[in-house]
Structure formats: C-alpha cells, structure tokens
C-alpha positions in Angstrom: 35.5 38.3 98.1 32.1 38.3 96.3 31.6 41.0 93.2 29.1 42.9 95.7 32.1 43.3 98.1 34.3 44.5 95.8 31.6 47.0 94.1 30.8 48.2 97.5 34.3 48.9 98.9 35.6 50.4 95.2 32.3 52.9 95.3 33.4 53.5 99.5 37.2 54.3 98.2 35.9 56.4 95.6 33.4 58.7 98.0 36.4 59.0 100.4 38.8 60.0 97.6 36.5 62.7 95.9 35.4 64.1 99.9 39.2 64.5 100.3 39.5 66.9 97.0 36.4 68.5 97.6 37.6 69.2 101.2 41.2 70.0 99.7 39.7 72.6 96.8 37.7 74.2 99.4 40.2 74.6 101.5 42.2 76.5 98.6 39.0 78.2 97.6 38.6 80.1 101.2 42.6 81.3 100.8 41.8 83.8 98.4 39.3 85.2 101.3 42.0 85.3 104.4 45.0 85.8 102.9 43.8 89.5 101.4 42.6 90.5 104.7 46.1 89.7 106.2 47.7 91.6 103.6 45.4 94.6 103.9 45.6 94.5 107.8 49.5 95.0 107.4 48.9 97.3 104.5 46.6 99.6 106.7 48.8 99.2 109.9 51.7 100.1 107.2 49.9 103.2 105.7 48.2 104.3 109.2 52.9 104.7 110.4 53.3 106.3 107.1 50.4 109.1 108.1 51.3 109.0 111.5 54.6 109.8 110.8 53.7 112.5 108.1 51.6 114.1 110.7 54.4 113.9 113.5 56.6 115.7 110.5 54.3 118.6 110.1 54.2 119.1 113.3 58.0 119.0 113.7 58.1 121.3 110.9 55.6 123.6 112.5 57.6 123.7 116.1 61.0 124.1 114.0 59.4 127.3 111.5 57.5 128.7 115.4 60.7 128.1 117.7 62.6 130.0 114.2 59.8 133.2 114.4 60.0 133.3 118.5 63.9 133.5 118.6 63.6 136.2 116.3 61.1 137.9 118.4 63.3 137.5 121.2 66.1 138.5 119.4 64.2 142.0 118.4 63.1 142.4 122.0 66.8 141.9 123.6 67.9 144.9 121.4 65.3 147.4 122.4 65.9 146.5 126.1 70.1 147.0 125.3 68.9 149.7 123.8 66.9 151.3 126.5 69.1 150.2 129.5 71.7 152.8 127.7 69.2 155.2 127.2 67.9 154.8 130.8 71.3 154.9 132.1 72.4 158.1 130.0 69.4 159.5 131.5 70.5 158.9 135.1 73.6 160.2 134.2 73.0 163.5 133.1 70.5 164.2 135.8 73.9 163.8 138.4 75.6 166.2 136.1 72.9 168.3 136.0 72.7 168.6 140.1 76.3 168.9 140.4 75.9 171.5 137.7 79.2 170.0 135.9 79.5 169.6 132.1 81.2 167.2 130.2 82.1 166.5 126.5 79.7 164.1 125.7 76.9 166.2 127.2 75.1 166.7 123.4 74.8 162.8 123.7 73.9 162.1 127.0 71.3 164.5 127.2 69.5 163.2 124.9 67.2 160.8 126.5 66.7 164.3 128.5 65.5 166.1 125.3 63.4 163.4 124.6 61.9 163.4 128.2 61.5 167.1 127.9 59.6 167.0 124.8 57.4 164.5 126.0 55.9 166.6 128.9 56.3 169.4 126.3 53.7 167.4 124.8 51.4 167.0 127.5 51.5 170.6 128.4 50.9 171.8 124.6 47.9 169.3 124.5 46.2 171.3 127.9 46.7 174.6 126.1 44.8 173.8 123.3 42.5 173.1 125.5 43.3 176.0 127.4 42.4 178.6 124.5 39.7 176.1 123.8 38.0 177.4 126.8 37.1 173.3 127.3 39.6 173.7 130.4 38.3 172.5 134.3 39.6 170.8 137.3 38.0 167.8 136.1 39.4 167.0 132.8 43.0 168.2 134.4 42.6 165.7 137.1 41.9 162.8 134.8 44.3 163.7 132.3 47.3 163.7 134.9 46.2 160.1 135.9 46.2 159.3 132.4 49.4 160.8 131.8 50.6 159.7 134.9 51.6 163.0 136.4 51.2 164.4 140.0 50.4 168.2 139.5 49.4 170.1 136.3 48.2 173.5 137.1 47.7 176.7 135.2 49.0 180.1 136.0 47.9 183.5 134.6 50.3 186.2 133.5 50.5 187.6 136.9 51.6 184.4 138.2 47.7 183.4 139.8 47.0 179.8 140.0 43.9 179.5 137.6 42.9 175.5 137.4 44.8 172.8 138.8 44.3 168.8 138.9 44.8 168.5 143.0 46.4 170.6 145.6 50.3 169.9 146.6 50.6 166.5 148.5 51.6 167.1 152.1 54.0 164.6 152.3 55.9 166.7 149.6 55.6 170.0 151.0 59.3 171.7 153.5 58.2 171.0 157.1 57.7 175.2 157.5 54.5 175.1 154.9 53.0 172.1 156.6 52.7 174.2 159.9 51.6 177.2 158.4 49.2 178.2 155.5 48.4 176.8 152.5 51.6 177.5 150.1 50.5 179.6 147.4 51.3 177.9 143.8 54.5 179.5 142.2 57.2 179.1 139.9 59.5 179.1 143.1 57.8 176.9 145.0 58.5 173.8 142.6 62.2 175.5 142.6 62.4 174.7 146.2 60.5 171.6 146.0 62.9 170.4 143.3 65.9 171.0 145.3 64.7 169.2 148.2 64.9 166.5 145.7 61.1 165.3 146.2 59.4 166.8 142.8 61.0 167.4 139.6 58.8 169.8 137.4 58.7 171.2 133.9 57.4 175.1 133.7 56.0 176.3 129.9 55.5 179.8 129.6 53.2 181.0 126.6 55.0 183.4 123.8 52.0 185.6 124.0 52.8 185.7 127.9 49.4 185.2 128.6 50.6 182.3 131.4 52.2 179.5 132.6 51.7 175.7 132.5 53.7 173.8 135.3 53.6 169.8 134.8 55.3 167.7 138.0 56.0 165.0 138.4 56.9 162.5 141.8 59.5 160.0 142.2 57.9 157.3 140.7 56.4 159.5 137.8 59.9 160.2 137.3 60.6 156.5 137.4 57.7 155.8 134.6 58.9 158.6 132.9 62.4 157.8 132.4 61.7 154.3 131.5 59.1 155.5 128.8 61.3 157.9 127.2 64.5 155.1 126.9 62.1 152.6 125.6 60.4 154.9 122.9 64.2 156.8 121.8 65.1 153.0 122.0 62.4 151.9 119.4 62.7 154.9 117.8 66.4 154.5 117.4 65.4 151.1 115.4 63.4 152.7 113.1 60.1 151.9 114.8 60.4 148.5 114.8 59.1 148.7 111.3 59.9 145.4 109.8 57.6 143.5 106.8 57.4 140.7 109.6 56.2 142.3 112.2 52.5 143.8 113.0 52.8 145.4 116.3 55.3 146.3 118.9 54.0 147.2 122.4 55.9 147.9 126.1 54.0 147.9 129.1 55.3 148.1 132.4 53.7 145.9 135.6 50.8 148.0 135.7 49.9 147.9 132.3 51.0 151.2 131.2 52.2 151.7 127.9 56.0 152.5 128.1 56.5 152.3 124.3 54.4 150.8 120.8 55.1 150.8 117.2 52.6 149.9 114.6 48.8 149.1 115.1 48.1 148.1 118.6 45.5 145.7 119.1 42.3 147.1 120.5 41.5 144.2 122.4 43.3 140.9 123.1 40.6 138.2 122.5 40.7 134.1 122.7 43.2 132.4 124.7 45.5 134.9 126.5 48.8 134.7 127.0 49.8 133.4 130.7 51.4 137.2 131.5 51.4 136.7 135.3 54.0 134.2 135.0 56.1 136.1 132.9 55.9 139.2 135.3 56.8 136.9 138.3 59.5 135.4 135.3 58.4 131.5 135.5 58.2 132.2 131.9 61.0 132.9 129.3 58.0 133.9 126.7 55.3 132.3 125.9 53.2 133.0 122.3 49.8 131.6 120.5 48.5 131.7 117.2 46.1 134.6 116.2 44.5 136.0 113.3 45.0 140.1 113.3 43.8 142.5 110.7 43.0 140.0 108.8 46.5 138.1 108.8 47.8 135.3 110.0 50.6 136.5 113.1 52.0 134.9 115.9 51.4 136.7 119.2 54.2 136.9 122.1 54.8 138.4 125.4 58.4 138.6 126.8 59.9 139.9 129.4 61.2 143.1 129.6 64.4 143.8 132.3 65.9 146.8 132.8 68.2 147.0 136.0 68.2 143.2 135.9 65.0 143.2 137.4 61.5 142.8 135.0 59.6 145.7 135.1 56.9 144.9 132.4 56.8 142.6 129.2 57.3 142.8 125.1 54.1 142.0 123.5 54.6 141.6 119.8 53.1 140.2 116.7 55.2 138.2 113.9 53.3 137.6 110.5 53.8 134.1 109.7 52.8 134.6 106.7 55.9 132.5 105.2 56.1 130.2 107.7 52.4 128.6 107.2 53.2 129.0 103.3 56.2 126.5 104.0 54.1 124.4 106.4 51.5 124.5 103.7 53.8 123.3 101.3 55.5 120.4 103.5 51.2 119.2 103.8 51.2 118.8 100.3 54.1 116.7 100.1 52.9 114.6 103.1 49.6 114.5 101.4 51.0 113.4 98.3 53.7 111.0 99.7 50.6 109.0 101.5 48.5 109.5 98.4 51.1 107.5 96.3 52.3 105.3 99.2 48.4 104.4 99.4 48.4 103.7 95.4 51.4 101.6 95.7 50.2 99.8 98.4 46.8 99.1 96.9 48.6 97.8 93.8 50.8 95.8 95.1 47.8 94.0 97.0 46.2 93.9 93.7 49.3 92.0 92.0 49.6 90.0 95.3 45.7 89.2 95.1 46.1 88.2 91.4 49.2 86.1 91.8 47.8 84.0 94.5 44.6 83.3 92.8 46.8 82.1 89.7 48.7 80.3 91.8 45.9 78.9 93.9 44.4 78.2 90.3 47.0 76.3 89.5 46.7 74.4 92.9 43.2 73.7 92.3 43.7 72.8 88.5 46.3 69.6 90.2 43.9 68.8 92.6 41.4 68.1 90.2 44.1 65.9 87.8 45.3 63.8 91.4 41.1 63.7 91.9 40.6 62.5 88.3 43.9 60.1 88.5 42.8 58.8 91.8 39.0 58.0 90.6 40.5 56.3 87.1 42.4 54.3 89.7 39.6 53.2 91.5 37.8 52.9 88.4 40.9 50.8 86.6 40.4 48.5 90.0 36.9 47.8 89.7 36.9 47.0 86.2 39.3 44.6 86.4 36.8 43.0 89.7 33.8 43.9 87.8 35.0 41.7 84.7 36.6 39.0 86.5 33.2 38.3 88.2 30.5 39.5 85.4 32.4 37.4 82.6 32.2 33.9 83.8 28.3 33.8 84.0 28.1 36.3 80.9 29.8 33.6 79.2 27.3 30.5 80.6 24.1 32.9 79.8 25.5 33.7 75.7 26.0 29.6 75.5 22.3 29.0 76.8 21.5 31.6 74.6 22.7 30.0 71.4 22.1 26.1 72.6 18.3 27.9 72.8 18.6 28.8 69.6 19.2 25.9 67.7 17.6 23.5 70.2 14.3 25.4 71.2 13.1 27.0 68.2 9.2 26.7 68.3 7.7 25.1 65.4 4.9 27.7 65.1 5.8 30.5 62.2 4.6 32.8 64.8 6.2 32.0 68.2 9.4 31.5 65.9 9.5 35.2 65.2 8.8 35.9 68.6 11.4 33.6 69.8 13.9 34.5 67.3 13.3 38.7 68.3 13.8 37.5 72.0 17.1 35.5 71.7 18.4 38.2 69.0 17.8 40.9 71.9 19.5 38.7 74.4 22.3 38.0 71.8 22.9 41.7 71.5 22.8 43.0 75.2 25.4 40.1 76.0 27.5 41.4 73.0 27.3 45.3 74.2 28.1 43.5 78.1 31.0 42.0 76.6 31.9 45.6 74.8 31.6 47.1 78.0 33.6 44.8 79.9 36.2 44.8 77.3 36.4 48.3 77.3 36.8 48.5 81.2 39.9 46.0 81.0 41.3 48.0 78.0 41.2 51.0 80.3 42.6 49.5 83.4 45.3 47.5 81.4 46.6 51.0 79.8 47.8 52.2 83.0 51.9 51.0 81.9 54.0 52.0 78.9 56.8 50.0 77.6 58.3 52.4 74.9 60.1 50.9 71.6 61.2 52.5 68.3 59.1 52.3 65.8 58.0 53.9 62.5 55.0 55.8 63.1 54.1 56.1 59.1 53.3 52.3 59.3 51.1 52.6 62.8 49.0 55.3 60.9 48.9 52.8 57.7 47.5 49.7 59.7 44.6 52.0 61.3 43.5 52.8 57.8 43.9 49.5 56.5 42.0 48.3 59.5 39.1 51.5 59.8 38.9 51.6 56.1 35.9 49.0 55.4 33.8 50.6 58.3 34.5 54.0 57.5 33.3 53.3 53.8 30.2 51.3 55.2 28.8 54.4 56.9 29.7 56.6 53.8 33.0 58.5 54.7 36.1 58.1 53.0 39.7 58.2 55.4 42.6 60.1 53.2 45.9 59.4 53.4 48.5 62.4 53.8 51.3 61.8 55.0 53.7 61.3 51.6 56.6 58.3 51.6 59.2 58.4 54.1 59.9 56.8 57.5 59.9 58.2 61.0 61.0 56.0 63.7 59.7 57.5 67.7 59.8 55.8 71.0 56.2 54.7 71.8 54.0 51.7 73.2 52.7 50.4 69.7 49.8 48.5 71.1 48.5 51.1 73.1 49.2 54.4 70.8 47.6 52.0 68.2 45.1 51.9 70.3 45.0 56.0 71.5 45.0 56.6 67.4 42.2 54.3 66.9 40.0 55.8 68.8 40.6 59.2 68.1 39.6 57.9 64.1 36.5 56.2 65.4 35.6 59.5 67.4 36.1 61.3 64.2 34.2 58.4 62.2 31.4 58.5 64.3 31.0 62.3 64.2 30.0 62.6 60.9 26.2 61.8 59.8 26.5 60.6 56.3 28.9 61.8 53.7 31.9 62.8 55.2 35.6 62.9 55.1 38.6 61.8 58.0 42.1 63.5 56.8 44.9 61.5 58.4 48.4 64.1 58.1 51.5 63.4 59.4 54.1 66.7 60.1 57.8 66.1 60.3 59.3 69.7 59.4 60.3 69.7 63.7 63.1 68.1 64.7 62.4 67.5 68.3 58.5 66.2 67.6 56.4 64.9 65.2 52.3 66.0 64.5 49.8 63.8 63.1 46.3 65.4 62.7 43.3 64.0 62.7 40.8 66.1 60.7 37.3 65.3 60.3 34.1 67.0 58.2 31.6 66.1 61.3 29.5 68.3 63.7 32.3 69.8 65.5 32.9 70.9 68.6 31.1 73.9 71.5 33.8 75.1 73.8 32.4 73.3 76.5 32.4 70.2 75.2 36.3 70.5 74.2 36.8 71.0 77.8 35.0 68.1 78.7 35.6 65.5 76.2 38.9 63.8 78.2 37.2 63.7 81.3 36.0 59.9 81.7 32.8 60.8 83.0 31.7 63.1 79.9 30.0 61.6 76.6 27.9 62.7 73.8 26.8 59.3 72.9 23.5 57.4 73.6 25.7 54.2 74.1 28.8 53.3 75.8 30.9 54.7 78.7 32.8 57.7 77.1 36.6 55.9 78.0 37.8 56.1 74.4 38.9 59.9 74.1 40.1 60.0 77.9 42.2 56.4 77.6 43.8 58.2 74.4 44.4 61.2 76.5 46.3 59.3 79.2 48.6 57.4 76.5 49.3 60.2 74.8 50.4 61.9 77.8 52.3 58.7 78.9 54.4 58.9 75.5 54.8 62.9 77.0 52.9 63.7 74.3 50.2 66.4 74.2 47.0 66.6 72.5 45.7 70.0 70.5 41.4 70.3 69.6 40.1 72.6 67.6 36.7 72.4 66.9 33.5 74.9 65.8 30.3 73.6 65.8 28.8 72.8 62.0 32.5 73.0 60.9 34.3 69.8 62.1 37.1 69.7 63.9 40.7 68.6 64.0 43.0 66.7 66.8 46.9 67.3 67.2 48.5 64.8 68.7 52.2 66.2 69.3 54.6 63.3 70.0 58.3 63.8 70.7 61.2 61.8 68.3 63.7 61.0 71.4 62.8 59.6 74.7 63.7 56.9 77.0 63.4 53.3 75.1 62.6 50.0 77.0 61.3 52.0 79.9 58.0 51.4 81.4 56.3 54.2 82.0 53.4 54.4 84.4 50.8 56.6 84.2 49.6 57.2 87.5 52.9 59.0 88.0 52.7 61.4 85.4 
C-alpha cells in the first residue's frame, strides 16, 4: 500500500469517526428538548386530575352542605304538617261535639283550633266595620273582599235587622226547597240558623256593642274546608314560634290554588329566575325540589315541598334557608383546593426543574465522554498515520539529506558569490529536512506512547536527569531551572522513559514560555501518603482561561512551529500512570503545572492508554 493510500483511508476513518460523535452529541443535545416536554405532558395530565378532582370535591362538598340544609327544611316542614293534621283533626272533632251538643273534658283544648277559626272571621268582619263607620262601604268592595277572603256571603244588617249592603244574594243551590218556590228569602239572623242546620252553610254573626247592627260572614263547604285547613296551619306555625329561626328567611303554605294557608317572615313579592317545578310536586313526582337564590340581599336556598294533610297533598311548603354558613364552609374548602393545586403546581414545577437540571448534568457528562472517545479515537487514527506517514516519508527524507550534504562538499561553486547563494540554499534545505525529521520523530513519539509498562523507581533522580539534561539550554536562552525538592528518595510505579518524557516536555513548555530572563522552579511534595506532587512553576506569560482549556487538546498550539503533541502526549502518560494534571495560570503572571502521581499501583503491568 502506497503512502497516498494510507493518507487517504486514515483521513476517510477519521471523517467517519468525528461524523459518528457529531451525530452521537447531537443526538444527546436534542434530549434536553424531548425529554422536558414528556415530563411536562405527564406533569400537566398530573395537575389537570389533581384540579379535576379538587373540583369534583367542591362539588361533593356543596351537594353534602345542600342535601344537609334540604333535610332540615324537610324536617321543619314534617312538623308543621304533624302539627296541623292535629289541629285539623281537633277541629273536626269539636264541630261533631258541637252538633251533638255533648261536652267533654278536654273541650278547652280541642276547641281551640275553633277559637282560632273564630277569631279569624272575627277579623275579617272587624276589618268591614271599619270600613263600615268609614262610610267607604259598597257592594263592590264587599264582593271582592269575600273573594279575597274566600268567603261566600258577607252582608250588613241595621239595628232593626234590615239587610243594608251585601257581596251577592244567597246561592240557590243552598237555599230549603220551600224558599226556592216562593219569594226571595229576606236576609236574617234565622235564616243562616236554618241554613246551618241543614248542614249546607256555616256562618259567624257579629253584633256591634253600640247596637247599631249586625255583620254576618258565611261561609260554604269548601270555604269551610280552606278555612279549617288555614286556621291548623297558622295555630300549627304559631305553635312553633313562627317559624322564627336565624336560618330561615321565609315560611309560606299555599294550598293547590295558590291561596295562602299560612306564612311566617317576609314573603317574597315575586318569585323571579328559574322556578321551582311546583306542578310536579302538586301531582307528587317530586319529593322537593330547591334552587339557589339571592333574597334581601342574602344568600338562601329556596324549596317547595309538599304539604299532606289527610294523606293526600293539598298545597306545598315554600321556604327559604340562609346558607349563609354553608357557602362560608364551601368557601373555605375552595381555598384549600386552591391552595393544595397552588402547591401541588409548585412542587410539580420544581421537581421538573431538578429533573431538567439533573439530566442536562448528566447529559453533560455524556457529552463530555463522547468528546474523550472522539479525541481517543482521532489520536488513534492519528497514532496510525504517523507511524505510515514516517515509514514512507523517512526513507526518501534520508536519500534527499545525503544529496544534500554530498552537494555540499562536492558542488560548491567556485565563484565568492554563487557560493553564498549556494551555501543559503543547501543551509535552507538542511534545515527543513531537520524540522521533517522533528516532525516525524515527534509523530512516532506520539504513536509509540500509547503502552505503559510500570516499574519502581525513584522519582527524585527522574527530576534530577531532566535538569541535568534541560540545564545548558535553559541557560542558553537566559533562564535559570531551580532545584527544590531537598535529599530523600521516593520510589513510585511509573514508565521511566515515557514520564521522562511527559516531564520533559512540560519543562520545555515552561522553558519556552518565558521571553528572556526568567525562572523554571522544579518542587517535589511528599507530605501525602497515598501520592506524590511535583510542580512545575514558571515566570513566563501565563495562561487565559481558554487556553488552559485547550492546551491538552492535540489539535491546539500557541506556537508558530511544530504540531502542538508535547502537552497532550504528557497528558495521556500522566493519565496512564492514573495520574492527574492541575494548571494554574494568569496571564502576565506565569503559571504552574501539578502533576499528581500515586506511590502504589500495579508493577510490571502494561497499561494501555486507549483503555483508560
């Protein structure tokens, strides 16, 4: 294979090796860009449960604290209708004893719901005498003031007994079969006495105390009916004290028709928004149904129930329950939620931040050995083709340096002039031969340096034969190389000839860095037991940041001349000896090398550095 071939193929391998770590660092460069999305996909899928389930809390919460306020509700409205079932049926009651004209013991009680049905006609007639003496009295207002009362005669009787004003005349269908036939039944006292009996009207008769008349108030079978029921359901919330709780806004009883049987509190003017369904709960598909309002300003749930009496439903409950305490707890159980996501969020968000940071050191890290089997695997190559490169160049290096000096002392020309000339000629082609040859030789040092074969040996004399040997050339260029390192021995497992060789040309480097008067400071540490330090300290130009983390990569140099192999062949034998080397360096200040070496290894081992 020809020295082209070989150049050609090394290059090929070399282009193939760096595509493959430029492919494998941007491979690891893009991670950092999909595996955060992944996480914050499952993060937001994770925080999106965590508020869905906050939400489906609340909202358990809120059903729990509205099912709590509409038991109660129902609970208030069972009583009243206990309450007015007895009242209703006490009531009934004392009307039979009444016809059969029987008393009994418990008659103060019974009658009761009676007194209080009594009094409420009382009422009605004491409101139509005030308008009475008011002189504001006429047919008119009497006739829609029954129907608002829901009454079927009220009429108005002077002293002499002389119907004055009355709302309608007598039904006929009420009237004894005799007054149908005949005349129109004059308005008395006694007619509503027979009419009573006959079990078809029952009437109420208020005689003035100045005896200036008489107010009679009747009242049908079904005004009865209304009646009756209205007076058990208002001695029934009466009996409870109005209904007057500091939870509850308003207490109203209407029967199928609408007409109030009972209320407590304010009652609502109008009911506005989204009505309750009351149809179904008259027809009783409904056990109660409720809604959220705003009333007088506070915040109340709304409910209609049914309301039985007889075991049959004969109107509904409609009542309003602050919920005042109920939205406070709801209001609290929101700020818990809220704060729960708020912190789950800021947990979450952290830990993709620590998760984010430890995958980018990691991937760092990753990256960082990529570039080491990159640089390994192109020293390789490099350590290949130097050991080609020199095996082909040498040969007709060494036939063009013979012609070279058989031109010299055969050819010279006998003019003084061509003789300079020729002389500057050959003295060029002397030199660029002699910097080939460096070259070369530097390439086979490099590729030969690959394997260790570690020995004990005293590391004081190694540091004494470099400055035996760097001393003369040191001086030449003006800088002196001291000595510090004091008497003693130290015996290490190393390569000789190639940490001789490491050393040597971390002195040269330092050598070479200082322009003119300078010093190289050659120190030894032994105060560790497991390692040894020797430092290499030099008075030169020093050091940027940049370069120092450059100056072991093989393609890096400062100098005009030469390859840049020294400090990175140094690098990989010191790091063959497992070894490591320390730089610090400021620019204008010099700078000093640590090579830390440890006192117990492996002896008679080779070591090879590709591996490391």
């Amino acid at each position: 294979m020809s020295w082209h071939e070989l150049v050609r193929g090394t290059v090929v391998m070399m282009e193939k090796q760096k595509k493959v770590g430029r492919w494998g660092f941007r491979l690891h460069e893009e991670r950092p860009f999909i595996q955060p999305i992944a996480v914050a996909s499952v993060s937001a899928v994770f925080v999106g449960l965590i508020l869905v389930m906050g939400i489906m809390d609340m909202k358990r919460t809120e059903q729990a604290l509205i099912g709590f306020i509409e038991n109660r509700g129902v609970s208030l409205v069972s009583v009243v209708q206990r309450l007015s079932q007895e009242n209703l049926d006490n009531l009934v009651r004392a009307s039979k004893l009444q016809e059969k004209r029987v008393s009994s013991p418990q008659a103060s009680d019974e009658f009761s719901p009676q007194k209080y049905l009594v009094s409420a006609l009382v009422e009605v007639g004491k409101e139509v005498d005030e308008r009475w003496m008011a002189k504001k009295i006429t047919e008119g207002y009497l006739r829609q003031y029954a129907e608002e009362k829901h009454v079927l005669y009220i009429g108005i009787l002077d002293r002499q007994g002389r119907l004055l004003y009355q709302n309608r005349p007598l039904p006929p269908e009420y009237l004894p079969p005799a007054m149908k036939k005949g005349r129109r039944p004059e308005v008395t006292i006694d007619l509503f006495t027979q009419l009573g009996e006959l079990k078809k009207i029952g009437f109420l008769a208020m005689k003035r105390r100045d005896g200036r008349g008489t107010i009679i108030i009747a009242l049908d079978p079904g005004g009865i009916r209304f009646w009756g029921m209205r007076v058990a359901v208002e001695k029934a919330i009466h009996e409870l004290g109005g209904v007057k709780t500091h939870e509850l806004a308003y207490f109203l009883v209407e029967d199928e028709k609408g007409r109030t049987l009972g209320v407590a509190g304010r009652r609502p003017e109008k009911w506005k928004g989204d009505e309750i369904r009351l149809r179904e709960i008259l027809q009783g598909h409904l056990r109660w149904d409720s809604r959220k309002v705003v009333y007088l300003g506070q915040e109340i749930l709304d409910m209609a129930i049914p309301f039985h009496l007889n075991n049959k439903i004969v109107g509904y409950v409609r009542l309003g329950l602050e919920r005042g305490a109920a939205e406070a707890v709801l209001a609290e159980n929101r700020r818990n939620v809220i704060v729960f996501i708020s912190l789950t969020i800021i947990i979450t968000l952290f830990s993709m931040w620590l998760l984010y940071t430890n995958q980018n050191k990691h991937l760092a890290g990753i990256v960082e050995m990529e570039r080491r089997l990159e640089k390994a695997e192109r020293l390789s190559a490099l350590g290949q083709l130097a050991a080609g490169v020199a095996h082909e160049i040498r040969n007709p290096l060494n036939a063009i340096s013979m012609a070279s000096q058989r031109l010299m002392r055969e050819y010279v020309p006998e003019q003084d002039d061509r003789k300079v000339e020729f002389e500057n000629l050959t003295g060029v082609i002397r030199d660029e031969i002699r910097r080939l040859n460096g070259i070369i030789e530097e390439f086979l040092t490099f590729s030969r340096s690959r394997r260790l074969t570690l020995t004990l040996y005293p590391i004081e004399e190694v540091l004494q034969k470099l400055v035996d040997l760097m001393d003369e050339e040191a001086q030449t260029s003006g800088v002196t190389i001291k000595r510090a390192w004091g008497d003693g021995t130290t015996v290490i497992p190393m390569d000789v000839d190639k940490l001789r060789q490491a050393l040597l040309n971390l002195i040269k480097n330092a050598v070479e860095s200082i322009s003119g008067a300078g010093t190289v400071t050659i120190s030894l540490d032994r105060s560790r037991r497991d390692r040894v330090t020797i430092g290499i300290t030099d008075t030169g130009c020093g050091l940027t940041e940049e370069e120092i983390d450059k100056i072991f990569n093989p393609e890096y140099t400062t100098k005009e001349k030469g390859l840049g192999l020294g400090l990175s062949l140094a690098h990989e034998i010191i790091r063959g000896h497992n070894g490591e080397i320390r730089v610090m360096s400021k620019p204008g200040q010099g700078s000093r090398f640590e090579i830390i070496l440890p006192r117990e290894g492996m002896v008679n081992k080779k070591n090879d550095l590709n591996g490391r």
